[in-house]
C-alpha positions in Angstrom: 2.3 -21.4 -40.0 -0.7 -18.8 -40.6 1.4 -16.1 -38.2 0.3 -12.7 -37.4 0.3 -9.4 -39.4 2.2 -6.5 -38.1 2.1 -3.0 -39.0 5.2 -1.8 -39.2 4.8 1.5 -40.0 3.3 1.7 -36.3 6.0 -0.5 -34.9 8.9 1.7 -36.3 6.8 4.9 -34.6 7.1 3.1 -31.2 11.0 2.1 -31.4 11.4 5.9 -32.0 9.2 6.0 -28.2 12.0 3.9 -26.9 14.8 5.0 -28.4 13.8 8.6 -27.1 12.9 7.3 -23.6 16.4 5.5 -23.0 17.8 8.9 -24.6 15.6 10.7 -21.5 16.5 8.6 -19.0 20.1 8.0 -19.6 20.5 12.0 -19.3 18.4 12.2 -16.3 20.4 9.4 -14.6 23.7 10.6 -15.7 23.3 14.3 -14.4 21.8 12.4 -11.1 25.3 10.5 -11.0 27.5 13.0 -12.4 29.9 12.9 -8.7 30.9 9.4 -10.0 33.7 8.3 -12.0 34.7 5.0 -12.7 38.4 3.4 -12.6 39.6 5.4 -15.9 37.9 8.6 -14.8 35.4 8.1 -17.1 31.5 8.7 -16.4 28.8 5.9 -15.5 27.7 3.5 -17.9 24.0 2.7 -17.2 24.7 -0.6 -18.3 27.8 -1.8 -16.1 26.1 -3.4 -12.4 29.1 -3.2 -10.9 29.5 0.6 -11.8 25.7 1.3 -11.1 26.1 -0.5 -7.7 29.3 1.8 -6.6 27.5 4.6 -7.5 24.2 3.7 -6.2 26.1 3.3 -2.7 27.5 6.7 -2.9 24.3 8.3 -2.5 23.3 5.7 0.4 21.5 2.8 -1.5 23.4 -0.1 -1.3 22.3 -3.1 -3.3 23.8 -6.8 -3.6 22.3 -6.4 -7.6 20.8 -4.2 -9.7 18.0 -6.6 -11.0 14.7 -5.5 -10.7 13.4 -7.6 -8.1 15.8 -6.0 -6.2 15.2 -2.3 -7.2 11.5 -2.1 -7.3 11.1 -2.4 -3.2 13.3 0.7 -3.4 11.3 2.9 -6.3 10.1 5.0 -3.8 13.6 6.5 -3.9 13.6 9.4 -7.2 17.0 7.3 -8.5 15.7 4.3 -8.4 12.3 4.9 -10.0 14.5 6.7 -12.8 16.8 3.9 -12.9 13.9 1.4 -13.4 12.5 3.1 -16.3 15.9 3.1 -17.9 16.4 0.1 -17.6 12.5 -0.8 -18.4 13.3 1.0 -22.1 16.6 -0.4 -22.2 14.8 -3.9 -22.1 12.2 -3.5 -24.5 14.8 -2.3 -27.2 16.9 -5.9 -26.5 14.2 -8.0 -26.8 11.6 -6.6 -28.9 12.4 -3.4 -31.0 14.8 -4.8 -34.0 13.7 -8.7 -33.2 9.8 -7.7 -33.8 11.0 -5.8 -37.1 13.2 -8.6 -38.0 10.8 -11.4 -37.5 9.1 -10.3 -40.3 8.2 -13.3 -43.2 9.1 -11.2 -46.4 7.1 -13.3 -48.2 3.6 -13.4 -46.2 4.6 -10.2 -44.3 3.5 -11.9 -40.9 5.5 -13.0 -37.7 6.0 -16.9 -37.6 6.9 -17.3 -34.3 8.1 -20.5 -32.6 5.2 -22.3 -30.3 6.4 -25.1 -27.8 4.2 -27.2 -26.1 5.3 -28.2 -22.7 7.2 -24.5 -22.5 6.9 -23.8 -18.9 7.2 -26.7 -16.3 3.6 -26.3 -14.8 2.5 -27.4 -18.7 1.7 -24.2 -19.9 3.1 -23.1 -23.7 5.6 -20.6 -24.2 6.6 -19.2 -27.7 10.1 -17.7 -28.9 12.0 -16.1 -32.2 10.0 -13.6 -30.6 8.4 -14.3 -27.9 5.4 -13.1 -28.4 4.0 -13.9 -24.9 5.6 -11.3 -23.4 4.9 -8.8 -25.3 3.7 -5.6 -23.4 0.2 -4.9 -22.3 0.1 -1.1 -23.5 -2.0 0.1 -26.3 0.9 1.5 -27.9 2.3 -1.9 -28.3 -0.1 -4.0 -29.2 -2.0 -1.6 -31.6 0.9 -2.8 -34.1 -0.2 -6.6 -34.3 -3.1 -6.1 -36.7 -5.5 -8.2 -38.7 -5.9 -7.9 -42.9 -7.8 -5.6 -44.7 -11.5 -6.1 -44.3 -10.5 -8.7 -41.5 -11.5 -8.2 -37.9 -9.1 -9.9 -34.5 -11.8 -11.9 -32.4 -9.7 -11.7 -29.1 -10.9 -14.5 -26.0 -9.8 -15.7 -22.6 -11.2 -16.8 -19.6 -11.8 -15.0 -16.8 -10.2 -15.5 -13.2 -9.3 -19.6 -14.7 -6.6 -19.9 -12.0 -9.0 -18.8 -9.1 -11.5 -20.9 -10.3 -9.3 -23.9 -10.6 -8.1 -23.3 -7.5 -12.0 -23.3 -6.3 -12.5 -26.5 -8.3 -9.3 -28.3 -7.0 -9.8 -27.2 -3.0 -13.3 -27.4 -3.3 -13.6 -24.3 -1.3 -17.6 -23.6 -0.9 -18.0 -19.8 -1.0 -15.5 -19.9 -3.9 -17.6 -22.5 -5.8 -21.1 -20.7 -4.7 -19.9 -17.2 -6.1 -18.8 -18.5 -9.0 -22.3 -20.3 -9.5 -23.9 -16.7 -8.6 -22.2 -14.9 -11.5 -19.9 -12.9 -8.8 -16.5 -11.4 -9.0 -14.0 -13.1 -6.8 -12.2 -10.1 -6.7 -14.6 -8.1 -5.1 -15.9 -10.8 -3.0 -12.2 -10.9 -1.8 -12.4 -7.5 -1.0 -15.4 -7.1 0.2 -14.5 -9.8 2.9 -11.1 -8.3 3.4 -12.2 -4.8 4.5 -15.6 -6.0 6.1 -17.6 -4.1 3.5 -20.6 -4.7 1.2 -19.9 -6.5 -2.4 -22.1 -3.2 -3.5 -19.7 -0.9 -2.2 -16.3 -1.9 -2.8 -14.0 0.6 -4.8 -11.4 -0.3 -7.6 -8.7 0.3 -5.4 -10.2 -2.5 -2.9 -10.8 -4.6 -5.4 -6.9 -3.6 -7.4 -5.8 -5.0 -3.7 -7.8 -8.0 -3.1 -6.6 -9.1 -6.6 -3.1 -9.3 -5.6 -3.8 -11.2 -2.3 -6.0 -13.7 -4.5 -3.1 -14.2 -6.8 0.0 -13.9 -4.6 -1.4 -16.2 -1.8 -2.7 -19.0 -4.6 0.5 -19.3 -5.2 2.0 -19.4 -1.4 3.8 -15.8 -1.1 4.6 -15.1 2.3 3.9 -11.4 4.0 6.3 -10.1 2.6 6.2 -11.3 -1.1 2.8 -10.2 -0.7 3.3 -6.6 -0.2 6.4 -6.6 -3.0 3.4 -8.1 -5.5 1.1 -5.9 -4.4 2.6 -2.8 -5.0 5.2 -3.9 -8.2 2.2 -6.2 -10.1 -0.5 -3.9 -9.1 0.5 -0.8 -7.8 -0.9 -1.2 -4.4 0.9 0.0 -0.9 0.2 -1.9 2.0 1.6 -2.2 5.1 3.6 -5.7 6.1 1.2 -5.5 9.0 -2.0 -5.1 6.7 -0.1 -8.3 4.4 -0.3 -10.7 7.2 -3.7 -9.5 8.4 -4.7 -9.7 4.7 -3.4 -13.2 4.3 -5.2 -14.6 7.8 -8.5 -13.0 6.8 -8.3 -14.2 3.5 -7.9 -18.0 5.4 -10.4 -17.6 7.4 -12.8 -16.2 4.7 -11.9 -19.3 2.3 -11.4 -22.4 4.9 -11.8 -25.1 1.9 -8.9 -23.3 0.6 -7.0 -22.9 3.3 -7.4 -27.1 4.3 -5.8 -27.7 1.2 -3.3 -25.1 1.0 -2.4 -26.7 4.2 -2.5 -30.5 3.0 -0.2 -29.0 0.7 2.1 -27.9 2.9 2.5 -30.9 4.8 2.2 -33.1 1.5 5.5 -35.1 0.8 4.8 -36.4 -2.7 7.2 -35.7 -5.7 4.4 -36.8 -7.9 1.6 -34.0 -9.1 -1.3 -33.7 -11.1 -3.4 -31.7 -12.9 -7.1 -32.1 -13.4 -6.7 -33.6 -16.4 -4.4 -36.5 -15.0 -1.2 -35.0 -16.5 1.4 -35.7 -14.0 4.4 -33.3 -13.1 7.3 -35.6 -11.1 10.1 -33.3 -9.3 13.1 -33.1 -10.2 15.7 -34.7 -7.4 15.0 -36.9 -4.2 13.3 -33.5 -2.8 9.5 -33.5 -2.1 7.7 -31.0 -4.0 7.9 -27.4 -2.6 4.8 -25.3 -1.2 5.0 -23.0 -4.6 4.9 -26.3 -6.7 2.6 -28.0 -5.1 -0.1 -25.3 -5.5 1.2 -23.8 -9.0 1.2 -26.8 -10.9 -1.7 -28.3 -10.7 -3.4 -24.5 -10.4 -1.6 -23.2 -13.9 -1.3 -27.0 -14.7 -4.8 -27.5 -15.0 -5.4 -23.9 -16.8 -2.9 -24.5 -19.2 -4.8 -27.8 -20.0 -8.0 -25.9 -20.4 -6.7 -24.0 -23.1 -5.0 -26.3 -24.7 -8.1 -28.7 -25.6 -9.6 -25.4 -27.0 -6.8 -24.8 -28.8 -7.1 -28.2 -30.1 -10.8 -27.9 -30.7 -10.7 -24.4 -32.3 -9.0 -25.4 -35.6 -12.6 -27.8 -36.7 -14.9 -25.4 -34.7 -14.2 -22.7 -37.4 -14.2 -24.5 -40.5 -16.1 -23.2 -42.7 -15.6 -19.5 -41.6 -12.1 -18.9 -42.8 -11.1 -18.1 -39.7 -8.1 -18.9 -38.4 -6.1 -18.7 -34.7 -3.1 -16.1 -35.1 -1.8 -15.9 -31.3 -2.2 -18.2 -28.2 -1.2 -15.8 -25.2 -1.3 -18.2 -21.8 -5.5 -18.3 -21.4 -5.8 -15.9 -24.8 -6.7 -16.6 -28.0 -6.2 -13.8 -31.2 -8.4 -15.5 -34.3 -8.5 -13.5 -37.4 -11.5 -13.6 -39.7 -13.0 -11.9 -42.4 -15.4 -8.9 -41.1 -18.9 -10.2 -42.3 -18.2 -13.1 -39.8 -16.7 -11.8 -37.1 -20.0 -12.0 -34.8 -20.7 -15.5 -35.9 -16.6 -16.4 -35.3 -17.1 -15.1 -31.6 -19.9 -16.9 -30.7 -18.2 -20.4 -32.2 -14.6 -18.9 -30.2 -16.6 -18.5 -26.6 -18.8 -21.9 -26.8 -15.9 -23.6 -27.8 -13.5 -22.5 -25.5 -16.0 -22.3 -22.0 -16.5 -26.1 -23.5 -13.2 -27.1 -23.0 -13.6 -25.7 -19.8 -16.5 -27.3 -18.5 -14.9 -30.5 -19.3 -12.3 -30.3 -16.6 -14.4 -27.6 -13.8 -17.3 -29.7 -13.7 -18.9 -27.8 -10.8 -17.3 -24.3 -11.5 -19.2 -22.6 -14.5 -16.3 -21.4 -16.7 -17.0 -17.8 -18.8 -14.5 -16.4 -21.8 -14.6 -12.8 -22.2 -14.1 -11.5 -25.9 -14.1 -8.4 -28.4 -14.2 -7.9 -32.2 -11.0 -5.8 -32.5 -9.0 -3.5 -35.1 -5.8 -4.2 -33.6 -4.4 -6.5 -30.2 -4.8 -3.3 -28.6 -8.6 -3.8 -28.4 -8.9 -5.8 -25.3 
């Protein structure tokens, strides 16, 4: 009901961005495939897979689909790359550029957007007509989502909740003692991966080590892990460095690795989160590895932040502050400038609260800003 402002001067300046990129790209692509002509003669159409996979094949990169799961492996290739960001901009413009404008409350000049509880089968909540959630990272995007006048955004969420969840649930020592010690799990991952000290690990060590934290607590194989590595983070590794990566990474975290293994061996169609919410599978099937570890990992986040979002609302009375965006582990609260620093403080205690209730022996920390726009986190 409250909603979210945007600005839509700024919003119509960044539809011009993609109109002008799919404009770029789409003459890039077409001189790139100007040998090919389809069944009339005519030339490609960007947007026809069965074209784009003819033509693709023609200059020696054949492709069961031109999804981009299937693509990205191949980026390395000049087409391809070119073809990604086409489609990339091509994307946006479906599902945000006129939707976003349109979404608009004439009345309150904000975006109402649809919230669903149980959205995602792990527990987590998704939102739609638009969905919000998956809105892009970049500062050019979310610069347009925008408190009012003399209002401030206090933007939250917790840091590394999965990882410590995971650290919680497997009761995995060295995970549990470096989260005591204030440590980043990330660099600890790192620094045990390359056999180097916490002190001098480098951001691209650490960029690594975050993808094998995140694609092995959730099961990815060798290969998986070297796709997510390099598409989620933009990190190359070898397959042979994946599967050395994902045995040292074992061996460095054996509480994890015993349950990760319990796991694999487990039968049960029943799970749960650490609240006690319960997730049955669907079918006569035993849960899978990936569901077994994801839902009671994002399970058990999702749960977090979902008492805080329940607390939130009586934590800030009094402040006129008000929550305007739930992103996954995020929060976006508006308030009125003069008590922005006092609205933070009440945002961080109340969500690390929620927290605590469920990590008991993991401290929990929620990292936040006083912001002009989304943009400022």
């Amino acid at each position: 009901l409250t909603g979210i402002r945007l600005d839509q001067g700024e919003w119509e300046s960044y539809c011009q961005i993609i109109d002008q990129n799919i404009n770029k790209y789409q003459s890039i692509l077409t001189e790139k495939f100007k040998g090919f002509r389809d069944d009339k003669g005519d030339p490609i159409n960007l947007n026809s897979t069965q074209q784009l996979q003819k033509a693709l094949a023609k200059i020696g990169i054949k492709v069961n689909s031109t999804s981009k799961d299937t693509l990205e492996p191949l980026s390395d290739n000049p087409v391809v790359a070119d073809l990604l960001a086409y489609k990339k901009w091509q994307s946006q413009k479906s599902k945000y550029a006129e939707k976003i404008s349109q979404a608009v409350n004439l009345a309150t000049r904000r975006i109402h957007a649809d919230y669903h509880q149980l959205g995602a089968d792990t527990g987590r909540l998704s939102c739609s007509n638009p969905p919000l959630q998956q809105i892009p990272r970049s500062v050019e995007v979310r610069q347009c989502f925008i408190p009012e006048p003399n209002c401030k955004f206090v933007i939250a969420d917790y840091s590394q909740i999965e990882l410590r969840v995971a650290a919680r649930i497997s009761g995995d020592e060295r995970m549990i003692q470096a989260y005591r010690e204030g440590k980043d799990l990330h660099k600890l991952t790192a620094s045990l991966m390359t056999e180097t000290p916490l002190e001098e690990v480098t951001d691209e060590d650490r960029q690594r080590a975050k993808a094998i934290n995140f694609g092995l607590l959730f099961a990815m194989g060798a290969k998986g892990l070297q796709d997510y590595a390099k598409n989620a983070y933009g990190v190359n590794m070898s397959s042979e460095e994946a599967s050395e990566f994902k045995e040292k990474f074992f061996q460095s975290y054996p509480g994890f690795a015993k349950w990760f293994q319990g796991n694999k061996n487990n039968k049960t169609r029943e799970l749960r989160t650490l609240s006690g919410r319960r997730r049955l599978c669907n079918g006569r099937q035993a849960a899978s590895l990936p569901q077994a570890l994801n839902a009671p990992i994002q399970g058990s986040a999702a749960d977090t932040a979902k008492t805080a979002f329940g607390r939130l609302p009586n934590a800030l009375q009094g402040t006129q502050a008000k929550v305007v965006g739930f992103i996954h582990d995020e929060f976006i609260v508006e308030t009125p400038e003069e008590n922005a620093e006092a609205v933070l403080s009440i945002v961080v205690k109340t969500m690390e609260e929620a927290g605590q209730r469920y990590l008991k022996d993991v401290p929990v920390v929620v990292e936040a800003v006083i912001a002009d726009s989304w943009a400022g986190k």
